[in-house]
C-alpha positions in Angstrom: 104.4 94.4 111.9 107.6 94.1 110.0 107.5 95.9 106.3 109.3 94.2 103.4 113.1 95.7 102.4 112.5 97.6 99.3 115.3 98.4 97.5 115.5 102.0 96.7 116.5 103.7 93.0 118.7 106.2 95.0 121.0 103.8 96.2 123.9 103.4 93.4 123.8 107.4 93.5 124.6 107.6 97.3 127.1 105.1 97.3 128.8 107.4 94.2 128.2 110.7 96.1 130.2 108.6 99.1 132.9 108.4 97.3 133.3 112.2 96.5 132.1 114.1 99.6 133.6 114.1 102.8 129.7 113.7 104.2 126.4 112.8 102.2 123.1 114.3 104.1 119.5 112.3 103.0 116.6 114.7 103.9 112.8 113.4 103.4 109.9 112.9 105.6 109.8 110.6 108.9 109.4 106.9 108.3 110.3 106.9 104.1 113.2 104.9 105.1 116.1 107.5 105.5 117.9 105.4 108.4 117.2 102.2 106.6 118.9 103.5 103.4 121.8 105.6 105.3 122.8 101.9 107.2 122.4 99.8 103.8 125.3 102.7 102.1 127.3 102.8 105.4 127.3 99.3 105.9 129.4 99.1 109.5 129.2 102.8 110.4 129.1 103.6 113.7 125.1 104.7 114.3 123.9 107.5 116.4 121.0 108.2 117.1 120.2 112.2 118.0 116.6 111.3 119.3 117.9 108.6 121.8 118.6 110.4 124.8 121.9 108.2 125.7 123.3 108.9 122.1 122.3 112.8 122.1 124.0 112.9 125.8 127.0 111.3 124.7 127.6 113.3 121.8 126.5 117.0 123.6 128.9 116.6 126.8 132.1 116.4 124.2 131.7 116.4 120.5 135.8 117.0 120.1 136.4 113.7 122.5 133.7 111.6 120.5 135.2 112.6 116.9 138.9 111.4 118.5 137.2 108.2 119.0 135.4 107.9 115.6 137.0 110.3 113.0 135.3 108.7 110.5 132.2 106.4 109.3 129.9 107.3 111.5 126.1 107.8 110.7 124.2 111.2 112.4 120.3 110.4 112.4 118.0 113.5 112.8 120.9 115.3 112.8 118.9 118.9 113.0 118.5 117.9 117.0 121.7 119.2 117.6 122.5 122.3 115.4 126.0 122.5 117.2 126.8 119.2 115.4 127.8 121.2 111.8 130.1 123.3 113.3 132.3 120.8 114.5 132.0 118.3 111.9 133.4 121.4 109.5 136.4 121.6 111.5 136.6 117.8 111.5 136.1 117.2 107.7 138.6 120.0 107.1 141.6 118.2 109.5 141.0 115.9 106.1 139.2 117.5 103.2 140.6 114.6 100.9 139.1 111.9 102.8 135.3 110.9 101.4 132.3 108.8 103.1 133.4 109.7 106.3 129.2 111.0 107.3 126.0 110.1 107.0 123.5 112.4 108.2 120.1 112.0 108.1 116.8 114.6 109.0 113.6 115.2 108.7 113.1 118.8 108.4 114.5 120.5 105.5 113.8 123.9 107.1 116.4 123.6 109.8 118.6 121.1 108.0 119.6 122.4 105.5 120.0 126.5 106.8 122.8 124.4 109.0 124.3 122.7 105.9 124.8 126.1 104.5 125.8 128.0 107.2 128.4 125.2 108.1 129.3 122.2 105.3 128.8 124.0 102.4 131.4 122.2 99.5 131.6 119.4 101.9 128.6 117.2 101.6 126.3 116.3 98.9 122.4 116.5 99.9 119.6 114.0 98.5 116.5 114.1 98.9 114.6 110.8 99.7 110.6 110.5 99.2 108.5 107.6 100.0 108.5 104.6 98.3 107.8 104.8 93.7 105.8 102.6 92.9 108.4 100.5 90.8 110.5 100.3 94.3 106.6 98.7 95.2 107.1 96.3 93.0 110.8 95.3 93.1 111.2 97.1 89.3 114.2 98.7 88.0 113.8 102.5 87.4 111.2 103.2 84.4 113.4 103.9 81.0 111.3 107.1 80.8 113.7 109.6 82.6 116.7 108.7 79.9 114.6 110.9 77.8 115.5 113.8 79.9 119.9 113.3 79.7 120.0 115.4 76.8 117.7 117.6 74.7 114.5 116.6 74.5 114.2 114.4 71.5 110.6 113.0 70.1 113.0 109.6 68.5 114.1 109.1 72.5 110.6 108.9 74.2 109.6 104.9 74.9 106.9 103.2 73.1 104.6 100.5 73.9 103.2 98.3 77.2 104.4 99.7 80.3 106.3 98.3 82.6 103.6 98.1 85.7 100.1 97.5 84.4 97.2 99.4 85.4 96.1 97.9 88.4 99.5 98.1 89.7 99.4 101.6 89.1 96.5 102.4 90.8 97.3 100.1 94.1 100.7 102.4 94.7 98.1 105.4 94.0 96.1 104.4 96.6 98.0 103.3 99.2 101.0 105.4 99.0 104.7 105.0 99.5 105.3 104.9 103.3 107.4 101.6 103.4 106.1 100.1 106.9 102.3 100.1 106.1 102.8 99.3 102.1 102.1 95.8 102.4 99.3 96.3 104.7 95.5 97.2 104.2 92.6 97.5 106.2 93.2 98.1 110.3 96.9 98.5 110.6 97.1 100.8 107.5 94.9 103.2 109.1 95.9 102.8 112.6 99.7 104.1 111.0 98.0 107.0 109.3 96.4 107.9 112.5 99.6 107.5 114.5 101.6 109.5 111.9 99.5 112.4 111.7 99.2 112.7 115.3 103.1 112.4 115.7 103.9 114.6 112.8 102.0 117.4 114.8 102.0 116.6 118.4 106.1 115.7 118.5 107.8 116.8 115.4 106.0 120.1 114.9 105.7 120.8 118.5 109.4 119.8 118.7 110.7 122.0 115.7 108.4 124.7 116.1 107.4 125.0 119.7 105.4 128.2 119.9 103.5 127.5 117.0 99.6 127.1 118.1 99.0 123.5 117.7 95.7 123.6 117.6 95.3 125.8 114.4 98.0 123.9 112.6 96.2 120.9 113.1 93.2 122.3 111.1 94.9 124.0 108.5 96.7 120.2 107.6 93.1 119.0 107.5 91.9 121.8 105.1 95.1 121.0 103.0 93.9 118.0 101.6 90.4 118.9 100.4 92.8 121.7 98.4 95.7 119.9 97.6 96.2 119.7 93.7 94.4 123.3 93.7 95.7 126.9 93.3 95.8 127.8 96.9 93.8 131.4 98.2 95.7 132.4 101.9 93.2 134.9 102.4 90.5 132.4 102.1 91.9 129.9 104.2 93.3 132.6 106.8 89.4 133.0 107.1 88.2 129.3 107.2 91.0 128.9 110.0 90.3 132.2 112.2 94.5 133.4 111.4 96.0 136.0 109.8 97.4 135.7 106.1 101.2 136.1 106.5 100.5 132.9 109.5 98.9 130.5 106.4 102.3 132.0 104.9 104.3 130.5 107.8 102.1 127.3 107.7 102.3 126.4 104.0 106.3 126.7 104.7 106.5 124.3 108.1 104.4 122.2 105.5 106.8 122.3 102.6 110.1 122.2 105.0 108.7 118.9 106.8 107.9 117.4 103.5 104.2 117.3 103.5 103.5 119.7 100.7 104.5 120.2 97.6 104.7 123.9 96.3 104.9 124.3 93.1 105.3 127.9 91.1 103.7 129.3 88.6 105.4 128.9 85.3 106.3 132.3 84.1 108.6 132.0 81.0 105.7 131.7 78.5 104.6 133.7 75.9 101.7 134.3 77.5 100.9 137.5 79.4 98.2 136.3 81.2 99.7 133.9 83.6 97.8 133.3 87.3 100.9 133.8 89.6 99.4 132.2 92.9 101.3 129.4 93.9 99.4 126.0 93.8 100.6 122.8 95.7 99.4 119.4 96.9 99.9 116.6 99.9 103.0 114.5 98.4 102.0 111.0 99.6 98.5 110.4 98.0 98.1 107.1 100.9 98.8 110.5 103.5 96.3 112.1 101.3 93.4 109.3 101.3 93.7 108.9 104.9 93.5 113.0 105.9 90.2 112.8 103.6 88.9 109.4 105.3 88.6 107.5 101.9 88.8 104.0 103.1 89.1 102.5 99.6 89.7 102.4 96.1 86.4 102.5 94.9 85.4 105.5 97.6 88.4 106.9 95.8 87.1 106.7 92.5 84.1 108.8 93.8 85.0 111.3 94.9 85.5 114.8 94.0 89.3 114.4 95.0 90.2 111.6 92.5 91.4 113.7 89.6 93.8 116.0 91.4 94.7 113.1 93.8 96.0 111.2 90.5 97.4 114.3 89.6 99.5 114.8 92.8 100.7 111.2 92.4 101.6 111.5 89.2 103.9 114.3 89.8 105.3 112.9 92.9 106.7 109.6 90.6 107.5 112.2 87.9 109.8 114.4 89.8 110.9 111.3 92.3 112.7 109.4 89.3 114.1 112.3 88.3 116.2 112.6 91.6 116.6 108.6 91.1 117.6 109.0 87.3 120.4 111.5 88.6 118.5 114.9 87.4 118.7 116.8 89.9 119.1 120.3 88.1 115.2 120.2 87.1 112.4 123.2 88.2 108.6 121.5 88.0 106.4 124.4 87.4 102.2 124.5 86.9 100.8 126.8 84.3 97.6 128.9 84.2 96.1 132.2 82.3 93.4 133.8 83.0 91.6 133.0 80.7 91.3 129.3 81.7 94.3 127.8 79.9 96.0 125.3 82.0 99.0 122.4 82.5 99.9 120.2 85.3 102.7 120.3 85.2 105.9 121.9 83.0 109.5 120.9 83.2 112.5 123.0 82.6 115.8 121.8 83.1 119.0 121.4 80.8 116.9 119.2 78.4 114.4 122.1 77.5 111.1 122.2 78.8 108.6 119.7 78.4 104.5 120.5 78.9 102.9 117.8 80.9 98.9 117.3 81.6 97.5 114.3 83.6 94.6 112.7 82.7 93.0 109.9 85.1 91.3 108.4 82.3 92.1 105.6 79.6 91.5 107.9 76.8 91.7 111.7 75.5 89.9 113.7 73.4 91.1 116.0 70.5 89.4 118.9 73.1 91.6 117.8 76.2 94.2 118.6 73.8 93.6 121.9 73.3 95.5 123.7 75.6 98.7 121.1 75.2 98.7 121.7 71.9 98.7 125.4 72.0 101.5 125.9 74.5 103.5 123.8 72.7 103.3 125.9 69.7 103.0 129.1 71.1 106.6 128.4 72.9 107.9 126.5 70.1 108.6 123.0 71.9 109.4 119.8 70.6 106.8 118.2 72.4 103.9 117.5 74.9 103.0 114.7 77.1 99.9 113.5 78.3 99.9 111.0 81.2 96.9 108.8 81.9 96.1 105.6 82.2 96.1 103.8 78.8 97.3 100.3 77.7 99.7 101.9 75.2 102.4 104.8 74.7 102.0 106.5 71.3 101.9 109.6 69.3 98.5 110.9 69.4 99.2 114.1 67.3 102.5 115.0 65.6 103.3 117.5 68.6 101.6 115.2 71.6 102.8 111.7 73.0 100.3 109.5 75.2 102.4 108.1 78.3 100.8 105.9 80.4 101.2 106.2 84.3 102.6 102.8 84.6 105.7 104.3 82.4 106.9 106.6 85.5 
């Protein structure tokens, strides 16, 4: 089945980074659209392929005698297959360190990417990081005017007001469904047949391929425990239990997880004023459609059942938060979570050149003074100029002098 072209926010950005780096690398999952993307900015490069057999071949047996023949505009896809391939480029991009837009490459496992980006091209090529599809890319929608409000310091007179651009129902179909582009306009059979066959590649080929003497077996079960915990502080002593591995292997794990782009990590915040802050690290599955299908909810009303729905909106919430960042050109941004122990708790915190913003997610309509609680406390206690709840109103406004409803459809 062939997937509609969505245009992507990053797209203006690449094209500028082209035209100041020698070599632009686009690291995200498989199958979010990184080839698509790397041939609509290098219109007429020359394309290889490192998976295809021929192309990998061509390139290995003489990488000097294939960069006589194309020097420049040439696109590297999975380029981590052949760690060899960022030594030479180096001494290739430095024959002409002037030159820029000469590379693409392109990868899928940020692990092993980028440690040979470091080692090899560091100065000489910009990285971006490309997720699967927001959900106003969904709906052929410009980028949300909410991230101007992060350009400069954090301002309550620059935060948008009023309707949304996507309505609710909008909102709660890219929730569902997720953001991998080739099953977004699908639903029912071939939607879960691509779930199935992604999962089952992600571990039996790209796992088994990156890390071969993992046990696959294991892995496979810790992914499956991942979901029921994602949006949760995460135990590794626990689940070292529940799986039958040692501790410093859920370590390992929750790392492959995070370098192939399932997982999101995200530390505790530790700049408060509090004393009391939880320290464990807490983290969720970053496509909520990847999400849905590990936990076999079929539907959107099975969704709205289940004990999952809460940090599921959560999870997708952050995802389009810190995705439009990256799209809005803010790259220089930490997300954080918060927690004490004495039950005080944010989704998510911001910190970047802006200040720091407080962030809680709500999945319903409305809020109570008592949800605010918390909000309201860390923003005084660290003397901020603001908090945010998201949910899922009609409406942005001020609810208190300190706290500003957002509605999801705003991100």
């Amino acid at each position: 089945m062939k997937s509609t072209t969505f245009k992507r926010n990053i797209e203006p950005y690449l094209a500028e980074l082209m035209r100041q780096y020698p070599a632009v690398a686009i690291i995200g999952a498989r199958q979010v659209g990184k080839t698509t993307l790397a041939k609509v900015v290098g219109e007429g490069y020359f394309y290889m392929d490192m998976e295809k057999g021929s192309d990998f071949d061509r390139f290995s047996r003489d990488p000097e005698f294939f960069f006589k023949q194309h020097p420049s505009h040439v696109i590297f896809d999975e380029a981590q297959i052949y760690p060899e391939l960022f030594t030479v480029l180096r001494s290739v991009i430095d024959e002409d360190r002037s030159a820029t837009g000469r590379f693409i490459l392109t990868g899928s496992s940020s692990l092993e990417l980028l440690r040979n980006i470091s080692e090899s091209l560091a100065g000489r090529i910009a990285i971006i990081e490309l997720g699967t599809l927001k959900a106003n890319e969904y709906y052929h929608q410009p980028l949300s005017p909410f991230y101007e409000m992060f350009n400069t310091a954090l301002n309550p007179n620059h935060v948008p007001l009023g309707i949304p651009p996507l309505n609710r129902e909008q909102v709660q179909n890219s929730w569902f469904m997720g953001g991998y582009p080739e099953p977004a306009d699908s639903v029912g059979f071939f939607h879960q047949e691509w779930m199935t066959d992604y999962q089952s590649t992600y571990v039996n080929r790209d796992i088994a391929q990156l890390f071969p003497k993992l046990d696959k077996i294991a892995y496979r079960r810790f992914i499956s425990m991942l979901g029921r915990l994602s949006g949760q502080i995460i135990n590794k002593s626990d689940l070292a239990r529940s799986i039958g591995v040692s501790q410093p292997t859920i370590t390992q794990y929750l790392d492959i997880a995070s370098g192939t782009f399932l997982w999101r990590q995200l530390l505790s915040f530790e700049n408060s004023v509090s004393k009391s802050v939880v320290k464990m690290p807490r983290g969720h599955i970053r496509d909520s459609g990847l999400l849905h299908h590990f936990l076999k909810i079929r539907n959107i009303e099975a969704l709205q059942n289940d004990p999952i729905v809460g940090f599921s909106f959560e999870s997708f919430v952050i995802e389009e938060i810190l995705k439009g960042l990256q799209d809005a050109r803010l790259r220089n941004v930490d997300a954080y979570y918060y927690r004490t122990r004495s039950g005080a708790e944010i989704d998510l915190i911001l910190e970047g050149p802006f200040g720091a913003v407080p962030i809680e997610i709500k999945y319903g309509q409305r809020v109570t003074r008592h949800q605010l609680r918390w909000l309201d406390e860390f923003v005084i206690e660290n003397k901020l100029p603001f908090g945010i709840i998201i949910n899922q109103a009609d409406v942005a406004e001020w609810l208190t002098e300190k706290i500003i409803q957002i509605p999801a459809g705003f991100l």
